[in-house]
N, C-alpha and C positions, 0 to 999 in steps of 0.2 A: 895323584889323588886330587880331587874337584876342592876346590876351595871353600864348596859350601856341603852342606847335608840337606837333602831333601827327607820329610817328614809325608811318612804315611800312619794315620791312625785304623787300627781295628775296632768297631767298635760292635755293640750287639745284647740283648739279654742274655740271661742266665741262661745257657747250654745251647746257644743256635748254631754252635762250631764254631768259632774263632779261632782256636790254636789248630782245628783241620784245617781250615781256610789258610792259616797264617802259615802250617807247612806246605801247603802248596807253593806260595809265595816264594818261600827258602828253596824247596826243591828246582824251583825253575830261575834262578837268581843268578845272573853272569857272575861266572868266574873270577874273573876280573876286576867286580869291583867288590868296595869293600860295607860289608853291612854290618848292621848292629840292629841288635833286640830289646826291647823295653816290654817287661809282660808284669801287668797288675795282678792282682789277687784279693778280691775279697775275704776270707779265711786266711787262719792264723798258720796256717800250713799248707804252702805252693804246691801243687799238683801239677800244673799243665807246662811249667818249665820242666819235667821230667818229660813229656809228651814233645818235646818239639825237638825234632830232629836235623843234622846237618854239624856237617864235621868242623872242629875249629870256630864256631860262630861265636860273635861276643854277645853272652846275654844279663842283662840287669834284669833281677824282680824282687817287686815290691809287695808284700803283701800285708794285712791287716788292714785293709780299706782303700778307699778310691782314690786317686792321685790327681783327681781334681778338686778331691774334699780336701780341706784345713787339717785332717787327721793324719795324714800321709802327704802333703804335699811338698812338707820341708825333704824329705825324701828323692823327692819328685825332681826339686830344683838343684836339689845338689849333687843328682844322678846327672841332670842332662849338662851342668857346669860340667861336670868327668868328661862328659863324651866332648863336648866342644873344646876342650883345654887337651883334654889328649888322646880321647880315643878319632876324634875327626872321621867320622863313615864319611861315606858318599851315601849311603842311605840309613834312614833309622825307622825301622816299622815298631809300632806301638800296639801290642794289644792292652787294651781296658778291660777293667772288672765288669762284667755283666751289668751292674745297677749303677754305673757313672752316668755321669751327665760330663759331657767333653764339652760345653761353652767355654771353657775359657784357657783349652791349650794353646788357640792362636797367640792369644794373648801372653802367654807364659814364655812360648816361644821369641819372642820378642822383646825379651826385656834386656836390658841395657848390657845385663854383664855377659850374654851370651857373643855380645856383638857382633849381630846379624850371620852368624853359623847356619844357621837352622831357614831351611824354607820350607813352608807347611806344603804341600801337595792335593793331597784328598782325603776325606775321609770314608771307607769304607762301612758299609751297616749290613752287619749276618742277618738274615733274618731266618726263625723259625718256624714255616709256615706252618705246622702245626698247633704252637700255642703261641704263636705275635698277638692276636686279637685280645686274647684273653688279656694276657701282661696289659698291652695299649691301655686295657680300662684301668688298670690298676694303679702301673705304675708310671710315674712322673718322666722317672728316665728312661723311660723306653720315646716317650714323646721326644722328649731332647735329642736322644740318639740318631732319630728321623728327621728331626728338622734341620741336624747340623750337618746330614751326610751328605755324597751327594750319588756315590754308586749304592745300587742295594743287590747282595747278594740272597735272596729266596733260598734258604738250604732245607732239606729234609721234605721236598715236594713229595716225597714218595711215602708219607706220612699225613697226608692234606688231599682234600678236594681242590679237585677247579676252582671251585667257585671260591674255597677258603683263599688260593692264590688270586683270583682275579680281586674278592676284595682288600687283601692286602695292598694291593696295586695301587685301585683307590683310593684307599688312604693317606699312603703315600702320596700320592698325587694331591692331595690339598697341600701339601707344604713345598711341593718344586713342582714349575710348570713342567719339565721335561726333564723328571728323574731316568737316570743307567738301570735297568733290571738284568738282573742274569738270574735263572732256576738251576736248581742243582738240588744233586745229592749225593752229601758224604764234601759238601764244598768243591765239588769237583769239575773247575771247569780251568780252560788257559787261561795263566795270569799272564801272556807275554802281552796281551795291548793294557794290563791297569796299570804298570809304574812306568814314569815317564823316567827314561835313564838317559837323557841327553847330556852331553857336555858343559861346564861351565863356562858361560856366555865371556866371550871374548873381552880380555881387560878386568874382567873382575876378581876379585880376590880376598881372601878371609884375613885378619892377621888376629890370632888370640889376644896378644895381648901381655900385658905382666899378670900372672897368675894370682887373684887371692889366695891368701892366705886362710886355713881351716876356720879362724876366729873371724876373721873380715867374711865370709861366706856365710859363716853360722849369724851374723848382726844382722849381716843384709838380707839372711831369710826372714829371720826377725821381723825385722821393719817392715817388709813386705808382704806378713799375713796380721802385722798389726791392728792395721785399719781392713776387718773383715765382712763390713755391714756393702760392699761394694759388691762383691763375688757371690755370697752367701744368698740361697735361696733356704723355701719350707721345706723341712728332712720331710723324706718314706724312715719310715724305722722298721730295719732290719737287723739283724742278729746272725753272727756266725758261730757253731760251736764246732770243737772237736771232739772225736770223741773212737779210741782204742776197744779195737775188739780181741777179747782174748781167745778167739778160736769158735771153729762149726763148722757148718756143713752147706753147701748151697741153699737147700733146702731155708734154714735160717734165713738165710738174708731174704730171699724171697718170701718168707713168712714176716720178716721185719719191717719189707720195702709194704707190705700191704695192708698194713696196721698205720702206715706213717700220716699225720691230717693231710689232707687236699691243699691247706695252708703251704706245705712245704715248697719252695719253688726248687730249689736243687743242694745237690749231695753228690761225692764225689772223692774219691780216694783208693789207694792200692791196698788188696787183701790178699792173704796166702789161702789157699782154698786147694784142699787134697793136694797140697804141697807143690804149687804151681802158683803164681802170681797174675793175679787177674787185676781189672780196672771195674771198678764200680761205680757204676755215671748214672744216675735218676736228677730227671728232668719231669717237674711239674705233672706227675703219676706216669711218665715213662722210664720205663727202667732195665738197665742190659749191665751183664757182667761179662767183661770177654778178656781171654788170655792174654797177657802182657810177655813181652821180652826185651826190656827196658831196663837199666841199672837207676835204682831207686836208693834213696839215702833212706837209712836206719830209722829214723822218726817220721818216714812216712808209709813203713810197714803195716798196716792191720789197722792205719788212720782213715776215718773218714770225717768233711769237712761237711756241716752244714747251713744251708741257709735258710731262712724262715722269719717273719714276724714276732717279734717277742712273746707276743701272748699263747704262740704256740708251744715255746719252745720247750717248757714245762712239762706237756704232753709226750715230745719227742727225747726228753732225756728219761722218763718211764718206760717210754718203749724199750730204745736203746738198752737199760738196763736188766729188760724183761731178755732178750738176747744177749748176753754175756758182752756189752759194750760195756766202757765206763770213760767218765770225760774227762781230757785230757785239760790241765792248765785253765785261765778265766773264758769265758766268754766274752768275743769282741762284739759289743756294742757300738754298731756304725751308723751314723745318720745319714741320710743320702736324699732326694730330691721327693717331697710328698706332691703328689695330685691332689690340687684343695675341690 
């Protein structure tokens, strides 16, 4: 096993395929070596680690907000202490919540007690050429997301004009003079040239360490989001809610999805419909329900997760219960990166 862990980040808005992209990645991933998985979640209930496929894999997720916000990030660091203390990959791919701002994993990765485990790689950025423009005016971190990347994956061209791609490209192009583009749809292209899986460089070598202890981990997370005025940008405020539906008919949801604001950016969750198990994925007024055959845990049955601005939300839990939904537990109230 390599002495160190090479670090790849997934990053992307809300629904531009990430966990497609990121099973390609696992399906095509040597044998040989060994991987691990880190998958965020904004919602109070993980969907896309049921979505990611591949046998034996080890995966961590985090969910209730961004793992580079203050809200989850004690999470964050005492996930990647595990992996460097004992799970040791040779690689660790990362997907992020939709609405993160990833400034400041390099920097996370590099802090003292991981002792130099972790080498950062690349970061990848989904994009969905169908609504990237839109998001860009809005939201904060989509900007981030594009200035920290450095390949960009174009997914859903088959949903997009030309010209919608070409100016994407543009865009892009004011922040790297010679961004990686790849198009695709459905995230479907060879990962065998984006991870670099070379050997560890000759004479080098990791050694853990003497292990903190639970208490010595939990002080030194402590300390380390004490002084928070360094890390900390203007929030986007957003909102996720859950929300149980007690049963209907396709019909419904489709009368549901078309009542919902224009506000809404995404929703997402598994439902029993005519007694088959479908996936329910709406993305910013696009919307598909398609057969599942996936083993799903008990509380993520007839759940669906949403996101939206606060001021909508109000709106969407009337809907909701105009369609036999009802909401599960509080509403996660997450702050994440505002565009002033």
């Amino acid at each position: 096993m390599a002495g160190f862990t090479d670090v790849y980040l997934i990053t992307g808005f809300l629904g531009s395929g990430k966990t497609t992209f990121l099973n390609r990645l696992i399906r095509q991933f040597p044998a040989d070596r060994k991987l691990m998985i880190l998958m965020n979640e904004f919602g109070e209930i993980g969907v896309d680690g049921t979505l990611v496929s591949g046998e034996d894999l080890d995966i961590l997720e985090i969910s209730k907000g961004s793992i580079f916000c203050v809200c989850v990030k004690t999470d964050f660091i005492k996930g990647l202490y595990e992996i460097a203390q004992k799970i040791r990959p040779d690689v660790l791919l990362i997907e992020s919540t939709g609405v993160a701002n990833p400034a400041d994993l390099k920097k996370d990765l590099n802090l003292p007690i991981f002792k130099g485990r972790f080498r950062f790689r690349e970061q990848f950025c989904i994009i969905d050429a169908a609504n990237f423009l839109d998001a860009f005016q809005v939201y904060a971190s989509v900007e981030k997301q594009i200035s920290s990347s450095s390949t960009f994956i174009i997914n859903k061209i088959d949903l997009a004009t030309r010209d919608q791609v070409e100016e994407i490209k543009s865009l892009v192009k004011r922040y790297h003079p010679d961004p990686r583009f790849y198009e695709t749809t459905y995230a479907d292209i060879n990962v065998a040239g984006l991870l670099s899986l070379g050997q560890t460089p000759a004479g080098a070598g990791y050694e853990p360490g003497q292990p903190m202890s639970a208490e010595e981990l939990e002080r030194y997370v402590e300390d380390l989001l004490s002084d928070l005025h360094e890390s900390l940008t203007p929030p986007d405020l957003l909102m996720s809610a859950s929300f149980f539906w007690k049963g209907g008919s396709p019909s419904d949801l489709w009368e549901m999805t078309a009542r919902l604001p224009r506000e809404v950016l995404r929703a997402k969750g598994f439902v029993q419909v005519e007694g088959r198990l479908h996936l329910y994925n709406y993305v910013m007024g696009q919307y598909s329900l398609e057969v599942q055959d996936v083993p799903v845990k008990e509380n993520q049955v007839n759940v669906l997760v949403f996101i939206a601005p606060p001021q909508v939300m109000s709106a969407v839990e009337k809907i909701m219960g105009d369609f036999n939904f009802v909401k599960t537990g509080e509403i996660n109230r997450q702050e994440l990166f505002q565009k002033k």
